[in-house]
C-alpha positions in Angstrom: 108.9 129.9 56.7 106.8 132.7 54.8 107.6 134.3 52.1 106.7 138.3 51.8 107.8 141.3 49.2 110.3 144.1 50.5 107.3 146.1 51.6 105.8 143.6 53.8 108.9 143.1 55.6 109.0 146.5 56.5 106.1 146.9 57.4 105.8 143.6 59.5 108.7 144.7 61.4 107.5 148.5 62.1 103.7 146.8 64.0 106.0 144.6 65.4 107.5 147.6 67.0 104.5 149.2 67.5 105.7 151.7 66.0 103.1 154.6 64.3 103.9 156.2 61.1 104.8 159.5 62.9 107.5 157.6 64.5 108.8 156.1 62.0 109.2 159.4 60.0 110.8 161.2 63.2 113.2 157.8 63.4 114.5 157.8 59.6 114.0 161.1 58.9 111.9 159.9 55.4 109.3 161.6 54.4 105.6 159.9 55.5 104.6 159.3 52.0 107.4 157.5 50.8 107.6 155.3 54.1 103.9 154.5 53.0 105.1 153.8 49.2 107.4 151.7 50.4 105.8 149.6 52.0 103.2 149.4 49.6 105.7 148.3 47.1 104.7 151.5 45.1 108.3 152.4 44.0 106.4 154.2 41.6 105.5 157.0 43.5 108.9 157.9 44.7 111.7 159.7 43.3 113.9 157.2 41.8 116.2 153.7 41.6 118.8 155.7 44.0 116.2 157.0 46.1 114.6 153.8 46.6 117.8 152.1 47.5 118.7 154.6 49.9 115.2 155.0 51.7 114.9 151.0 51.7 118.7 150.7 53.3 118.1 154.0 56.1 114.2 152.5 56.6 115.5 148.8 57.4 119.0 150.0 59.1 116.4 152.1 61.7 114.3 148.6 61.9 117.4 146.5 63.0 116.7 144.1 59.8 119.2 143.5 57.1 119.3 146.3 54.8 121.9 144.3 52.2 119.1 141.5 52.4 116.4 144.2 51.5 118.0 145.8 48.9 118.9 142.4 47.0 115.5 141.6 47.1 114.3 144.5 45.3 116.8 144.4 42.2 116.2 140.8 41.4 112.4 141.6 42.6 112.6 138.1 44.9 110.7 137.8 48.1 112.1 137.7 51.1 112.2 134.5 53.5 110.5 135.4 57.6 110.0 132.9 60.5 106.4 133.4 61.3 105.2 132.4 64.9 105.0 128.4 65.3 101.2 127.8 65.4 100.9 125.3 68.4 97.0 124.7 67.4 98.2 121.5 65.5 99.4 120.0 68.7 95.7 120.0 70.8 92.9 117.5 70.2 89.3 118.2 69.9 87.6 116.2 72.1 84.3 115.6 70.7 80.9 116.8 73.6 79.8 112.7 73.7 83.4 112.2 74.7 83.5 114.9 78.2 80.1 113.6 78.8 81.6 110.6 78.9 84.8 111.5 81.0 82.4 113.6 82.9 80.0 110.5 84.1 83.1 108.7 84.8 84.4 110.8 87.2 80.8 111.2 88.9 80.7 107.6 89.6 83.7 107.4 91.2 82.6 109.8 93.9 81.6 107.8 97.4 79.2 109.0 99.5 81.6 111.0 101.5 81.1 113.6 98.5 77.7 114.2 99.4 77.8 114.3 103.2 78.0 117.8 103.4 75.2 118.6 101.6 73.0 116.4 103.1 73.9 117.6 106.6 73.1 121.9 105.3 69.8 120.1 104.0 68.8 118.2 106.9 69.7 121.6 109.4 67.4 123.7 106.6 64.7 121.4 107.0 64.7 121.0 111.1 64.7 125.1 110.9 61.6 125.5 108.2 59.6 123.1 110.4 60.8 125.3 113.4 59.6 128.2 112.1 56.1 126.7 110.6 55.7 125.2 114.6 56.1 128.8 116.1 53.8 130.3 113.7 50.8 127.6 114.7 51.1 128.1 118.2 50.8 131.5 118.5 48.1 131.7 115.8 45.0 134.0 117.6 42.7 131.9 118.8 39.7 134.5 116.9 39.7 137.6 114.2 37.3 139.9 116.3 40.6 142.0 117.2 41.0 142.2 112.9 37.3 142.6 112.2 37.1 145.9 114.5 40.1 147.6 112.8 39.0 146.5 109.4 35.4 148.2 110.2 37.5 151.0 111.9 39.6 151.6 108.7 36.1 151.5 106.9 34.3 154.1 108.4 37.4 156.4 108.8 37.7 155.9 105.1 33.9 156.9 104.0 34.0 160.1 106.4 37.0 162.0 104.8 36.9 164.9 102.9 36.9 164.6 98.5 39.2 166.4 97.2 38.9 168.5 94.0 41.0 167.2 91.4 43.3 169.5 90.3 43.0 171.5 86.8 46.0 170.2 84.1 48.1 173.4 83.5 48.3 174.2 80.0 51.1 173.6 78.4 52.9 176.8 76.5 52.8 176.5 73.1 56.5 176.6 73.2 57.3 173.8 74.8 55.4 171.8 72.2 58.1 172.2 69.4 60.5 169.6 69.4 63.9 170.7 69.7 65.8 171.4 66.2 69.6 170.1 66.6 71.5 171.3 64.8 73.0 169.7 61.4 76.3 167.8 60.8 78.5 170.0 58.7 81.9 169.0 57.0 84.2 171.9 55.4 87.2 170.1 53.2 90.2 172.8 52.4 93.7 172.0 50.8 95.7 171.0 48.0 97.8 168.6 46.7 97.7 165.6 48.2 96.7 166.7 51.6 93.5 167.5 53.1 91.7 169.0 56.1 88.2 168.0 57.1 86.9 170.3 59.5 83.4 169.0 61.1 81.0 170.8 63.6 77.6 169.3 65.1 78.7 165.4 65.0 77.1 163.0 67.3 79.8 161.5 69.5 81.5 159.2 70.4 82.7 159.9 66.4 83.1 156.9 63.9 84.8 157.3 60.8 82.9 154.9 58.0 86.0 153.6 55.8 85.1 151.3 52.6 86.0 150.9 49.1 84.3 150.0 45.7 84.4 146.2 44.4 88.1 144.8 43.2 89.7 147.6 45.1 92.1 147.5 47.6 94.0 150.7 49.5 95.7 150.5 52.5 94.7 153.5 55.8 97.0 154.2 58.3 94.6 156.4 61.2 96.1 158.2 64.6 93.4 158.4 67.4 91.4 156.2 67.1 90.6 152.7 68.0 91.7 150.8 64.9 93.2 147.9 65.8 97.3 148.4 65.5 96.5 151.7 63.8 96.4 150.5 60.0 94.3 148.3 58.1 94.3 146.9 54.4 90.6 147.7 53.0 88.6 145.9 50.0 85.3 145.8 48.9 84.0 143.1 51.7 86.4 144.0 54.8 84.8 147.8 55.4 85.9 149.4 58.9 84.2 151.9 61.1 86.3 152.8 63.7 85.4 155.3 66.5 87.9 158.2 67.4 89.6 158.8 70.6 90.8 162.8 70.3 89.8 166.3 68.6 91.9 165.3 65.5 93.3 162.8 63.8 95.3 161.9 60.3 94.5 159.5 58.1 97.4 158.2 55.7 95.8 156.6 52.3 98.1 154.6 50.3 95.4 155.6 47.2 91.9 157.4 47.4 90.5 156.0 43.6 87.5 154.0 44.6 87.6 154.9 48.8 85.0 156.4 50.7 85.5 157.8 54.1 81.9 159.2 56.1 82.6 161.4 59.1 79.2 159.8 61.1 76.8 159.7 58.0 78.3 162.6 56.1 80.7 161.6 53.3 83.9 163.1 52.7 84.9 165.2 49.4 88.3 163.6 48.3 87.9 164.9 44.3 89.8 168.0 45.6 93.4 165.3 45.7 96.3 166.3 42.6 96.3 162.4 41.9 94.0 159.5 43.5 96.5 156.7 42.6 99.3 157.7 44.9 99.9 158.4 48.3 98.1 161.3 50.6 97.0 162.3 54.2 93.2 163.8 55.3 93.1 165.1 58.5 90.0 165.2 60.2 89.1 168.0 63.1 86.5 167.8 65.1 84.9 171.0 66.6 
């Protein structure tokens, strides 16, 4: 048995489901933000105590887990109990390299010769048909070269007698053609308020990757849509950095936080200053044209 907060259970439950954030939203009819607060455990970014209680019962209710359960937990602030998978790793045995060698050697010498007939009747047949081939080859070996010798001289003479040719002038190259090609420069345009932001990008390299990391002793959850993040969320700090690589012309990142994160369209960094507060929870979607 584990034991995880409120906000981990929720969450647990919802990948369980594979289920995204949109989903969730259009399921409890909460807004995105506040399914992200809670299961952050940031109760401080949402409305109130009665708000809380009634976004924690209607988010669990939706989950199939027990709402009464949840909502106990988070008045006496206790964690909550979960069966986690049985790990069946403890029942194997490593069996040590000297130890299949050993197995391995044993089980050779048990073979009988019976084992090996086969093969020694393909190699025996090979052999008879190498010698076969090497038999016909010396008896029909010319007897003399002279037939060789006149074509060689032939080829000779034929070769001395034919035209030169004039080699043929290098066409200058345009002058044009020797300037490398200018492409064109990455270019990010960030617009919005609030606590939502729209990254519009032009000239990227594809396939796209999105650099996501964050400064020492910091930690901030990402949820991403389209994209190949694994399970579509990820928990950042300073020494797990992600760069994953988007799969459509937009997508929508969901930051539990942005104090101390860095996002990099490609190699071009992303503006976040423009956010009302970097310590709660916004959305930057990112277009690519």
């Amino acid at each position: 048995m584990a034991q995880k907060t409120v906000g981990q259970v929720l969450r647990a439950k919802r990948a369980k489901l594979d289920m995204t954030l949109n989903e969730a939203e259009n399921l409890t009819k909460i807004q995105k933000t506040y399914i992200v607060a809670l299961e952050q455990d940031n109760y401080d970014a949402l409305p109130g105590d009665f708000y809380i209680k009634a976004y924690i019962k209607q988010y669990a209710e939706r989950l199939d887990l027990d709402s009464d359960k949840m909502i106990s937990a988070y008045e006496t602030g206790d964690l909550i109990e979960v069966r986690e998978p049985t790990d069946f790793s403890e029942n194997y045995r490593f069996v040590k390299p000297s130890e299949r060698l050993e197995e391995e050697e044993r089980l050779t010498s048990k073979k009988n010769w019976q084992h090996y007939l086969p093969i020694t009747i393909l190699g025996t047949v090979a052999a008879l048909i190498v010698f076969s081939i090497a038999a016909v080859v010396l008896l029909n070996k010319p007897k003399d070269n002279k037939i060789a010798d006149s074509l060689y001289r032939f080829s000779v003479a034929s070769k001395s007698s034919s035209t030169s040719v004039a080699p043929v002038e290098k066409s200058s190259t345009p002058e044009s053609s020797s300037k490398a090609v200018e492409v064109p420069k990455a270019e990010v345009k960030v617009d919005g308020t609030g606590q939502a932001l729209v990254a519009t990008t032009k000239n990227l390299n594809t396939p796209v990757k999105v650099s996501l990391s964050v400064a020492a002793g910091t930690s901030v959850w990402v949820g991403m849509t389209n994209s190949d993040l694994p399970e579509g969320q990820v928990t950042l700090n300073d020494s797990t950095p992600v760069t994953p690589t988007l799969t459509g012309n937009e997508t929508v990142l969901t930051l539990g936080k942005t104090r101390g994160l860095t996002v990099k369209v490609g190699d071009t960094p992303i503006d976040l200053s423009a956010m009302a507060s970097a310590d709660s929870p916004s959305t930057l979607t990112i277009k690519i044209e």
